[in-house]
Z-matrix of the N, CA and C atoms (Angstrom, degrees):
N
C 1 1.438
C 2 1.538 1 110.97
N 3 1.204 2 111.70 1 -44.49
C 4 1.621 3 112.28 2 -178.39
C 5 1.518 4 114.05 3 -67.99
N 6 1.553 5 114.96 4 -34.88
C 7 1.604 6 106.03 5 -174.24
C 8 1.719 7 114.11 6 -74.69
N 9 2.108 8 102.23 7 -22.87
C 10 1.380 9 117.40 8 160.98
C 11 1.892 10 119.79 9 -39.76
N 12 1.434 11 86.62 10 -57.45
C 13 1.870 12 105.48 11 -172.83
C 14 1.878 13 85.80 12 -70.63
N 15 1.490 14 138.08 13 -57.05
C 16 0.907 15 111.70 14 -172.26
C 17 1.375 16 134.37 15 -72.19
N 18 1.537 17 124.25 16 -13.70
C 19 1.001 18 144.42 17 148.16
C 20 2.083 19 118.92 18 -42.88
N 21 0.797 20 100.73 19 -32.64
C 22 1.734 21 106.02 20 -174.62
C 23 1.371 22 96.76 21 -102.86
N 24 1.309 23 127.11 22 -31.82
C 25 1.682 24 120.12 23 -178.38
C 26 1.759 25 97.50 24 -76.92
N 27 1.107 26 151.11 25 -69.75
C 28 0.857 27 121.39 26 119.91
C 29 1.481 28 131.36 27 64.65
N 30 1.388 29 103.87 28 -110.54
C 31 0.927 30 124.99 29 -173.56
C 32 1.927 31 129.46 30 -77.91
N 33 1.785 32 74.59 31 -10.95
C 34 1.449 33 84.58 32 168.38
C 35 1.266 34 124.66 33 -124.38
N 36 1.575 35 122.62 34 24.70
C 37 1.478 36 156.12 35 127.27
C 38 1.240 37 118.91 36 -49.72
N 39 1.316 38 104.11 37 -30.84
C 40 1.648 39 109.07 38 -175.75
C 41 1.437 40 113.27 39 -93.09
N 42 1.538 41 103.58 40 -42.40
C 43 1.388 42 120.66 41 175.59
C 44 2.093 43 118.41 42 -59.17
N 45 1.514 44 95.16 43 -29.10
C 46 1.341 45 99.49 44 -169.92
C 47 1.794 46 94.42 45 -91.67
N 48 1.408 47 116.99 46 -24.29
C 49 1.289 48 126.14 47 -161.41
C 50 2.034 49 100.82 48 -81.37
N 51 0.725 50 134.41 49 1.08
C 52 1.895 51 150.31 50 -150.50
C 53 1.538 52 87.38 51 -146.43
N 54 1.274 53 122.27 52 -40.45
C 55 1.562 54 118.51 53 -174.53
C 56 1.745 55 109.03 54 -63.21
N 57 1.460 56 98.79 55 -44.00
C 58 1.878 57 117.15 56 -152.79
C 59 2.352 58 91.49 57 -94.72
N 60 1.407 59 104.27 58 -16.23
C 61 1.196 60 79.25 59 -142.69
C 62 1.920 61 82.30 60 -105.84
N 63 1.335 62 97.68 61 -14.33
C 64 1.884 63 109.21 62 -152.43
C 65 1.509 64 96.69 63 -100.15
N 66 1.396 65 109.79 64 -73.84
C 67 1.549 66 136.21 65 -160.07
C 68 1.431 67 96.29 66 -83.43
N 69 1.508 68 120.90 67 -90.13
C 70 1.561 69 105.03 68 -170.95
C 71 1.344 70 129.91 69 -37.39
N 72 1.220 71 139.74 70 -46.35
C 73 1.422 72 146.75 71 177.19
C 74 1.582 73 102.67 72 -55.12
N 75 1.242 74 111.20 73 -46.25
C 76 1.888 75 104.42 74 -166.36
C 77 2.042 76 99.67 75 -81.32
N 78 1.380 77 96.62 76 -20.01
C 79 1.893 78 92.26 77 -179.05
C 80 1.591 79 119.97 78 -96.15
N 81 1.134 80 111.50 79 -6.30
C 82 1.397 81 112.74 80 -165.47
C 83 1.549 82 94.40 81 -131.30
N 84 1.559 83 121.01 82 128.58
C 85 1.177 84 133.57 83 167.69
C 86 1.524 85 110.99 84 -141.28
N 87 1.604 86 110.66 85 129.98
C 88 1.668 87 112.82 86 173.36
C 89 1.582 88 117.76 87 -50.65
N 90 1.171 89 111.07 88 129.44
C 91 1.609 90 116.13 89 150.82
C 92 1.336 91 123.87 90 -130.64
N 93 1.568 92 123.50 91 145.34
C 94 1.142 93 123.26 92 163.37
C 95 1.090 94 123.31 93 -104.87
N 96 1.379 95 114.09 94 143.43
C 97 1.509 96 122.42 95 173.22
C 98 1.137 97 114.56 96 -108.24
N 99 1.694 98 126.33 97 115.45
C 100 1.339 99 126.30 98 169.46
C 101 1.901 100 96.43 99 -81.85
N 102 1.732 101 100.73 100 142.14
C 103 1.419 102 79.67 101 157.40
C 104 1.758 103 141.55 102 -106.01
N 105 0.741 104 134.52 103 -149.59
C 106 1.484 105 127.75 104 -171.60
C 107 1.181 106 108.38 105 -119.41
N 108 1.417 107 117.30 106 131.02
C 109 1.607 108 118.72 107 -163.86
C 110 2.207 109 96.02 108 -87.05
N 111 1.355 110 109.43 109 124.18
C 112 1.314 111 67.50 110 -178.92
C 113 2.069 112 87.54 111 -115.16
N 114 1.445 113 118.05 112 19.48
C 115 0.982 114 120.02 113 -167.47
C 116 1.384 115 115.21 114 -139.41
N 117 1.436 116 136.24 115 159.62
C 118 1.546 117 120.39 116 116.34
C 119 1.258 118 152.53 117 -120.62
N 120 1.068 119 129.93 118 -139.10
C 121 1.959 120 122.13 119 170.49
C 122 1.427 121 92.72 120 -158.97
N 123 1.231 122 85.09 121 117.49
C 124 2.418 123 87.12 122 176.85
C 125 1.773 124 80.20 123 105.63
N 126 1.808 125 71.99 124 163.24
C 127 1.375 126 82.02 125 157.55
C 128 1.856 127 99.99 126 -164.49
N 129 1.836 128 107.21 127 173.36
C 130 1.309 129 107.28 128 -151.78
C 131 1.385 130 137.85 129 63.12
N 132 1.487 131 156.11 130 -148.99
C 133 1.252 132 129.29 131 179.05
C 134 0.794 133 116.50 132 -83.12
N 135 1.675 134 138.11 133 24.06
C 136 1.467 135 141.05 134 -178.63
C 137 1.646 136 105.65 135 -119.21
N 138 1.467 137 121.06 136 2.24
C 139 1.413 138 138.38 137 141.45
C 140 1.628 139 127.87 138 -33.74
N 141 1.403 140 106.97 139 115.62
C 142 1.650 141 95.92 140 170.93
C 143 1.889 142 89.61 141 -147.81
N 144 1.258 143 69.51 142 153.05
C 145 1.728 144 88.75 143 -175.09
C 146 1.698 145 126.34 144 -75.51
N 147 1.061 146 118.44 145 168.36
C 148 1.596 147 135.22 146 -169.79
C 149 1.243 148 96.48 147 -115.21
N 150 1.673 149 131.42 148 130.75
C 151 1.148 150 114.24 149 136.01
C 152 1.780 151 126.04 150 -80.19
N 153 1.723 152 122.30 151 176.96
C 154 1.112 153 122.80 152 179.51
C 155 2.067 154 113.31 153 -54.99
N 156 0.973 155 100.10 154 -17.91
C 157 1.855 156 106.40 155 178.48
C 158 1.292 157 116.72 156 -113.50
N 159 1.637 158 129.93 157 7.51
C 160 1.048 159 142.22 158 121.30
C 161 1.686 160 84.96 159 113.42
N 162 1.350 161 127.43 160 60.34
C 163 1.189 162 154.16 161 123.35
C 164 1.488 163 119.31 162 -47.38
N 165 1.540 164 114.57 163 113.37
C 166 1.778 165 108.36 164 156.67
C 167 0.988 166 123.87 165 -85.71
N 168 1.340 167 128.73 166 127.12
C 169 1.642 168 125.62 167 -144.96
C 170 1.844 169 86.69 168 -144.39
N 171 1.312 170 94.97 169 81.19
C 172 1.919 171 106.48 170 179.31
C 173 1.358 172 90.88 171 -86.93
N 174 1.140 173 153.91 172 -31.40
C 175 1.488 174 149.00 173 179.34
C 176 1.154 175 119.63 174 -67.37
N 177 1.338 176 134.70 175 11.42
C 178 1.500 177 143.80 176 177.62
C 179 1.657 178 111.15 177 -130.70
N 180 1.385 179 97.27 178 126.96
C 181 1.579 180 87.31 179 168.31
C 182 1.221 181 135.51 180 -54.14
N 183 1.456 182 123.37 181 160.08
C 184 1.063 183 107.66 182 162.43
C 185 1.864 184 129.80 183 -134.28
N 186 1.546 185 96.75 184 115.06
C 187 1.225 186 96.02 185 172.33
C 188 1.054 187 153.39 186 -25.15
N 189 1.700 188 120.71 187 131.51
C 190 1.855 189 118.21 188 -174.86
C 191 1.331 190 122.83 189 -85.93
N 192 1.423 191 108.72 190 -35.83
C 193 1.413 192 118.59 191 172.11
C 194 1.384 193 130.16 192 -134.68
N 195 1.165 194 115.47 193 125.13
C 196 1.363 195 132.36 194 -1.47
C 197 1.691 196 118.38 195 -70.74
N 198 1.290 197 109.52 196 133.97
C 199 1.922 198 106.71 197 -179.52
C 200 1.831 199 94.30 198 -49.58
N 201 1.265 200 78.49 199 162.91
C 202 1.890 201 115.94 200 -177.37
C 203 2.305 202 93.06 201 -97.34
N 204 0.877 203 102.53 202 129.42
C 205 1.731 204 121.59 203 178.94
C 206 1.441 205 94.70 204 -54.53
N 207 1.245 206 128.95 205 121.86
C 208 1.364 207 140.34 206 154.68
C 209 1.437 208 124.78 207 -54.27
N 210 1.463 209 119.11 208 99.99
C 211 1.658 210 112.71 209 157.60
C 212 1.298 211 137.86 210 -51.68
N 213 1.121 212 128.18 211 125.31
C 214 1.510 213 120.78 212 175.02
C 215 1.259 214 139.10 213 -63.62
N 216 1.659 215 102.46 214 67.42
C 217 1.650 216 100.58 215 -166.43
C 218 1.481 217 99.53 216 -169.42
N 219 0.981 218 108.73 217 120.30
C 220 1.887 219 121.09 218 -157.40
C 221 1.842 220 88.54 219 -74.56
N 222 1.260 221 125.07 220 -62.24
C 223 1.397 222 109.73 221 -167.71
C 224 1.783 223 107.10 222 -95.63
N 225 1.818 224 82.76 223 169.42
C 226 1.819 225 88.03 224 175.64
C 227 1.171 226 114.57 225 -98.93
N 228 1.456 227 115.07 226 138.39
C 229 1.586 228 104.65 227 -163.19
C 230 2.075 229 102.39 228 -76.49
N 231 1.465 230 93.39 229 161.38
C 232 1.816 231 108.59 230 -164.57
C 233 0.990 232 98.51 231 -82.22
N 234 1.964 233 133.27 232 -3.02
C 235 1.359 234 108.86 233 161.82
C 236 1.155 235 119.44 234 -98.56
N 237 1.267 236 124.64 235 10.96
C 238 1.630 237 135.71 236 167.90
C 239 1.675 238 106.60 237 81.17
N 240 1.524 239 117.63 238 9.03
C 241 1.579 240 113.62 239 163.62
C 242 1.792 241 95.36 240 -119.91
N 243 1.363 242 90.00 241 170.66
C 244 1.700 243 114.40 242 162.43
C 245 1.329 244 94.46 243 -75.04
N 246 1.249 245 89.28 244 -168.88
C 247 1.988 246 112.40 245 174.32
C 248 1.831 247 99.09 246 164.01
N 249 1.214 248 96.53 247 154.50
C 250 1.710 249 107.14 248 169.11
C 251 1.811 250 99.13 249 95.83
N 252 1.162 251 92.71 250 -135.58
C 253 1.404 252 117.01 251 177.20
C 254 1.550 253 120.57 252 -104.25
N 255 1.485 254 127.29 253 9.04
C 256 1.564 255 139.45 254 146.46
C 257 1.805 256 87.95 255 -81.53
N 258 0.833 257 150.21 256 -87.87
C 259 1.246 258 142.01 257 -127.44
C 260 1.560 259 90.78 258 -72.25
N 261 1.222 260 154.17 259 -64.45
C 262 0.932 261 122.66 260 170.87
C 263 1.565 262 144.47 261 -46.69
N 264 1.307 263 105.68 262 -12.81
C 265 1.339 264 123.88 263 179.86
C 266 2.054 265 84.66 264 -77.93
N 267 1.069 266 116.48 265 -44.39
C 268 1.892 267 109.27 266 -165.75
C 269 1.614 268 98.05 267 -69.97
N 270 1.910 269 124.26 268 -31.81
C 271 1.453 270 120.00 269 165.43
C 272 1.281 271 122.19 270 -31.35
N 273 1.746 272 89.29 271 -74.19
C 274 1.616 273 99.50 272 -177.53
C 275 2.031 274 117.39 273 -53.53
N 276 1.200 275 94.63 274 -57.09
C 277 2.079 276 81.70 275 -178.89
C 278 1.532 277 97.71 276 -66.79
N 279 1.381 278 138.02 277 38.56
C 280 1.192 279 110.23 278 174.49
C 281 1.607 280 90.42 279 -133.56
N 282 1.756 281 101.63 280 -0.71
C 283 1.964 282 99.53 281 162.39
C 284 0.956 283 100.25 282 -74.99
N 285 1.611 284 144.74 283 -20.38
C 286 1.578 285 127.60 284 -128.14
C 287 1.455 286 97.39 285 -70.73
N 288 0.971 287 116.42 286 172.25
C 289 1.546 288 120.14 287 167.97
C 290 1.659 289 95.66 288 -94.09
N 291 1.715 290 97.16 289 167.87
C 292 1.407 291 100.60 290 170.95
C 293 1.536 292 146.18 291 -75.56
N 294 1.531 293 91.18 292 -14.77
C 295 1.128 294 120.53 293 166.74
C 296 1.636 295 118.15 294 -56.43
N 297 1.307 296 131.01 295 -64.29
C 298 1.198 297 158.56 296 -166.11
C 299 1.862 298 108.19 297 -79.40
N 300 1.377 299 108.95 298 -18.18
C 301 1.556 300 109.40 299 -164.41
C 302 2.190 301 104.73 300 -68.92
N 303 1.745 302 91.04 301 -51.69
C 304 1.665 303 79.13 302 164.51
C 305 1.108 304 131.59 303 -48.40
N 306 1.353 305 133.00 304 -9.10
C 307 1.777 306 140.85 305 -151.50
C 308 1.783 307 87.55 306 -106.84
N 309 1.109 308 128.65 307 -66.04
C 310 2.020 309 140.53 308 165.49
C 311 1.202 310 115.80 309 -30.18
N 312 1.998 311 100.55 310 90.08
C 313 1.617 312 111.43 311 164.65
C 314 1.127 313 114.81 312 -82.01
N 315 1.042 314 125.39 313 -15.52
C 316 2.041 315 120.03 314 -170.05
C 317 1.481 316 120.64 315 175.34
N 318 1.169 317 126.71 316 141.37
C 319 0.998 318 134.94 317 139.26
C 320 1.597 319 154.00 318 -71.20
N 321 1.060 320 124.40 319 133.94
C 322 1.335 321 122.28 320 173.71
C 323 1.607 322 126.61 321 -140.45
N 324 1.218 323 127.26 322 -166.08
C 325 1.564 324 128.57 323 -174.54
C 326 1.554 325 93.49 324 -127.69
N 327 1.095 326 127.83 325 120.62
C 328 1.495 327 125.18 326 176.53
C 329 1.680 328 111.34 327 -110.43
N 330 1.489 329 96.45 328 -155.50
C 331 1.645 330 106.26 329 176.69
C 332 1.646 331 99.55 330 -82.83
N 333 1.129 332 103.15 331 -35.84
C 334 1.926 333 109.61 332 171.12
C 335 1.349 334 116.02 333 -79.15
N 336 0.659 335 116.32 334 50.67
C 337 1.909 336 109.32 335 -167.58
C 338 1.596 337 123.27 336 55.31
N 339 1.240 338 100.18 337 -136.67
C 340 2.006 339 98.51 338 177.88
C 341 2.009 340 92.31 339 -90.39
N 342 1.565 341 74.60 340 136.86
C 343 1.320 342 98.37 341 169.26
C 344 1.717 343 121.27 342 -113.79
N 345 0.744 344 132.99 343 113.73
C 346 1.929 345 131.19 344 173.67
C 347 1.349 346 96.89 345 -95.13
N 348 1.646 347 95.28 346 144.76
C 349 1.486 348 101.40 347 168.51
C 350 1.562 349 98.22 348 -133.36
N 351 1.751 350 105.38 349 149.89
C 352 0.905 351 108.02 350 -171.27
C 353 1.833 352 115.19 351 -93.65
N 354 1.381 353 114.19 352 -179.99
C 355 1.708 354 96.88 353 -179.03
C 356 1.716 355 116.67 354 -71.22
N 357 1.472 356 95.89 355 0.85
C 358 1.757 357 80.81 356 177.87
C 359 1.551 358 103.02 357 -103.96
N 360 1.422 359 106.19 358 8.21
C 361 1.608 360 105.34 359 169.60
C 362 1.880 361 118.61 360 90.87
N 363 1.427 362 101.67 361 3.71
C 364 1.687 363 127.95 362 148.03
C 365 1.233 364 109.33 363 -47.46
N 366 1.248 365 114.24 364 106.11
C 367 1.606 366 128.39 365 177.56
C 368 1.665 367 96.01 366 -79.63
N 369 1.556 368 121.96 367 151.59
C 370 1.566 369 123.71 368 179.80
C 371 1.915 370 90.23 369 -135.68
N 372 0.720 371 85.96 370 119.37
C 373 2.048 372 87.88 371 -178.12
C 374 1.385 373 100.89 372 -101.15
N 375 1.360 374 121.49 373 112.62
C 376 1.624 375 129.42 374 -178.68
C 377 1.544 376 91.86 375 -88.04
N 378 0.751 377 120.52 376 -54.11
C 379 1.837 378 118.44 377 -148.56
C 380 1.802 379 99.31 378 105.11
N 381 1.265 380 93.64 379 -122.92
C 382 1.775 381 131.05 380 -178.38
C 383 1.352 382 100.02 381 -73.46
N 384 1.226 383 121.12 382 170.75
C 385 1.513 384 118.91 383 158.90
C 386 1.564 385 115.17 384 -94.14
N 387 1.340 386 127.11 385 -0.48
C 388 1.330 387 121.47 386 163.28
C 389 2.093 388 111.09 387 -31.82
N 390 1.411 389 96.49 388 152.66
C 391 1.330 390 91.16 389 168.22
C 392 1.060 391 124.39 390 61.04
N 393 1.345 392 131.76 391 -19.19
C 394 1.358 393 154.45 392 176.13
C 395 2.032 394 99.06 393 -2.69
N 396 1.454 395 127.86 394 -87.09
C 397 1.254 396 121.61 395 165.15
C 398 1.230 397 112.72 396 -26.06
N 399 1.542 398 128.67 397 -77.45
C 400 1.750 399 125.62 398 -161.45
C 401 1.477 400 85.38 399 -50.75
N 402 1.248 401 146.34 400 -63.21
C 403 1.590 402 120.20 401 -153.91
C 404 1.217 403 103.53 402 -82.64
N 405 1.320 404 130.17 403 -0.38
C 406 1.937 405 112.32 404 162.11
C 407 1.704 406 96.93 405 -101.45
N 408 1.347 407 118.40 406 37.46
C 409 1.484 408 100.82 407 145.98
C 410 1.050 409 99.69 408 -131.98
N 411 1.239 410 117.77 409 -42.32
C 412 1.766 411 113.90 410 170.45
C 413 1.987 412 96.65 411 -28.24
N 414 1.305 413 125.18 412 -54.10
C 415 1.893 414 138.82 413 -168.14
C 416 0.951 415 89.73 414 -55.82
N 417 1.527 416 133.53 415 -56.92
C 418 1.636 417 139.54 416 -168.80
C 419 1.468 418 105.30 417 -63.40
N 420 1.183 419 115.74 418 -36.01
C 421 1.429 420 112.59 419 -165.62
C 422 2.135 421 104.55 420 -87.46
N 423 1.033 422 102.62 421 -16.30
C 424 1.438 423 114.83 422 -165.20
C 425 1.572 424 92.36 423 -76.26
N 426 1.379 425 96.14 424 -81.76
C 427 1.748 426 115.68 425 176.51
C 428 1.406 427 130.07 426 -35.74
N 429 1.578 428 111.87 427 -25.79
C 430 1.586 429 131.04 428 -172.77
C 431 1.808 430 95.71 429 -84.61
N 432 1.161 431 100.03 430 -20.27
C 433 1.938 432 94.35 431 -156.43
C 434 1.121 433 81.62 432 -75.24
N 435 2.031 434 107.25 433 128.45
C 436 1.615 435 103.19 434 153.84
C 437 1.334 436 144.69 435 -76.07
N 438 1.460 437 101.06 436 9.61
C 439 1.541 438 121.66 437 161.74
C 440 1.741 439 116.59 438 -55.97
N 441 1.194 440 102.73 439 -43.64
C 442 1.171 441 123.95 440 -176.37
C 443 1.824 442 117.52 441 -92.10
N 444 1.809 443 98.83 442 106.41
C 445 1.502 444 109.51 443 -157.51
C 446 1.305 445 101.70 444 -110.35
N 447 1.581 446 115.92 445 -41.71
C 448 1.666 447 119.04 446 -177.76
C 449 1.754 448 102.00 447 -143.42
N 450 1.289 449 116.12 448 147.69
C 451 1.401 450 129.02 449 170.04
C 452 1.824 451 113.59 450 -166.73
N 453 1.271 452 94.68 451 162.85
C 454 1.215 453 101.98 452 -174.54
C 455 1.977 454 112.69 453 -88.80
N 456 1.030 455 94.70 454 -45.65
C 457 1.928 456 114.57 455 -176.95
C 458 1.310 457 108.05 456 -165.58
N 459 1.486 458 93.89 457 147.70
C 460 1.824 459 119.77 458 157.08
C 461 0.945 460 104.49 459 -116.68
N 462 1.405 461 89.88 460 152.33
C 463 1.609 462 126.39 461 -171.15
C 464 1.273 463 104.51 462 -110.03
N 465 1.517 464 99.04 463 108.23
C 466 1.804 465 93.06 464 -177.34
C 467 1.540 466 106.24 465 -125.08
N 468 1.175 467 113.87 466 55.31
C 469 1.817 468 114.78 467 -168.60
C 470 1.515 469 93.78 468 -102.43
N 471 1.746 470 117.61 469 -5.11
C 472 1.470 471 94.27 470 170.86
C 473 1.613 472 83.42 471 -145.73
N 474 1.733 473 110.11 472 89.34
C 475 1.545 474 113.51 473 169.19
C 476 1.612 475 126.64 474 -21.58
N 477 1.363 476 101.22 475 -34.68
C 478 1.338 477 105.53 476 -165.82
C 479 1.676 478 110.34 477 -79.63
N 480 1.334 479 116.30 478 -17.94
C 481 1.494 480 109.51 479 169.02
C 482 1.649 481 89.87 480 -139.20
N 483 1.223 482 120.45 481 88.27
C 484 1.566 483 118.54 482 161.00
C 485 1.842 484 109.05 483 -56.65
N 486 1.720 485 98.35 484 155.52
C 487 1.690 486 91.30 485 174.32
C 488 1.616 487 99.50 486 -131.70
N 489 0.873 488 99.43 487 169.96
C 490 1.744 489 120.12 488 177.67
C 491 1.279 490 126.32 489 -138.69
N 492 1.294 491 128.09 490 130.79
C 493 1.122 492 147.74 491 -178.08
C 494 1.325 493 149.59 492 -158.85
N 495 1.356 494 133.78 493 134.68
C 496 0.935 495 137.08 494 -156.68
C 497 1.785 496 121.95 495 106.43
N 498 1.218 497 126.89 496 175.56
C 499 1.592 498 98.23 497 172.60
C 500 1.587 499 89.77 498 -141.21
N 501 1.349 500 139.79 499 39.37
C 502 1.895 501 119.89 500 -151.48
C 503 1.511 502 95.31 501 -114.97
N 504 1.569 503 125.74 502 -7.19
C 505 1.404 504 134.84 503 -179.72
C 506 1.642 505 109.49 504 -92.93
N 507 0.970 506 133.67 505 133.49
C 508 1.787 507 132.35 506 132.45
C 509 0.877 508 109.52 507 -65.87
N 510 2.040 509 107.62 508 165.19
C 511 1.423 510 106.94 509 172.91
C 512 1.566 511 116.22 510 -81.57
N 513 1.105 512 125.58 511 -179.68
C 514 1.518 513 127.41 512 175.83
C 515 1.594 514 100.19 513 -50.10
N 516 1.591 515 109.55 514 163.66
C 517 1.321 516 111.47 515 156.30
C 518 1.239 517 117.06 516 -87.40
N 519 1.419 518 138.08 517 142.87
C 520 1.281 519 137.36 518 158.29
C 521 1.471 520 121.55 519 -48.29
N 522 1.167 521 124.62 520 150.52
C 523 1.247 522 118.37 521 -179.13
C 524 2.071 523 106.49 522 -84.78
């Protein structure tokens, strides 16, 4: 019985020893993830950032240029996430593409859902944050047309036919 029990101890010294020395080392490698500010709350040195999943991320600087889109909400909440209708507002600017993020003065929650406005004062009407990407290309695709010289907002609550309206905005300037 004992050379049995020593036989399986053993054997599972060896098994754990091929585990630690073979397999774990070649499958498991550290990474870090910084995350991406795509927001903030405050502003000036009393500013701290949003991530895209509505993370408060006060341990990261935060950049001047181009500014980060302002949330509508003077304090940071004490459990260190969004929730409600700010946290979806941090979804959507955290589809934006990279292209478009210098152009994003602010956020808000409207009668249409979250609304972003851009710095030339182009309202973008998401709705929900569903879909979040398809309606920032549906935005890309709106804004790019050179048909399209001045407007007030798109309507992107159904990506698949965005609308536009109004004429009192230009588009952004290019950099």
């Amino acid at each position: 019985m004992k050379r049995w029990l020593a036989a399986i101890a053993l054997a599972l010294v060896a098994i754990l020893a091929v585990y630690l020395l073979l397999v774990r080392d070649k499958s498991v490698s550290p990474t870090v993830y910084s995350p991406q500010l795509t927001a903030t709350i405050g502003s000036g040195s009393a500013a701290v950032g949003v991530s895209s999943r509505g993370a408060i991320v006060a341990f990261l600087p935060i950049r001047e240029e181009p500014p980060l889109p302002q949330l509508p909400i003077s304090k940071v909440p004490k459990s260190g996430r969004l929730g409600g209708h700010v946290l979806e507002q941090a979804h959507v600017l955290g589809a934006a593409p990279a292209a478009l993020r210098p152009y994003l003065a602010s956020s808000r929650y409207g009668e249409s859902g979250v609304d972003v406005e851009l710095t030339s004062g182009i309202e973008l009407r998401f709705g929900d944050d569903t879909q979040a990407e398809r309606k920032w290309k549906a935005a890309v695709t709106v804004l790019a047309d050179p048909g399209t010289t001045s407007l007030d907002y798109v309507d992107l609550q159904a990506p698949s036919r965005p609308t536009v309206g109004g004429s009192g905005h230009t588009l952004p300037e290019l950099p």
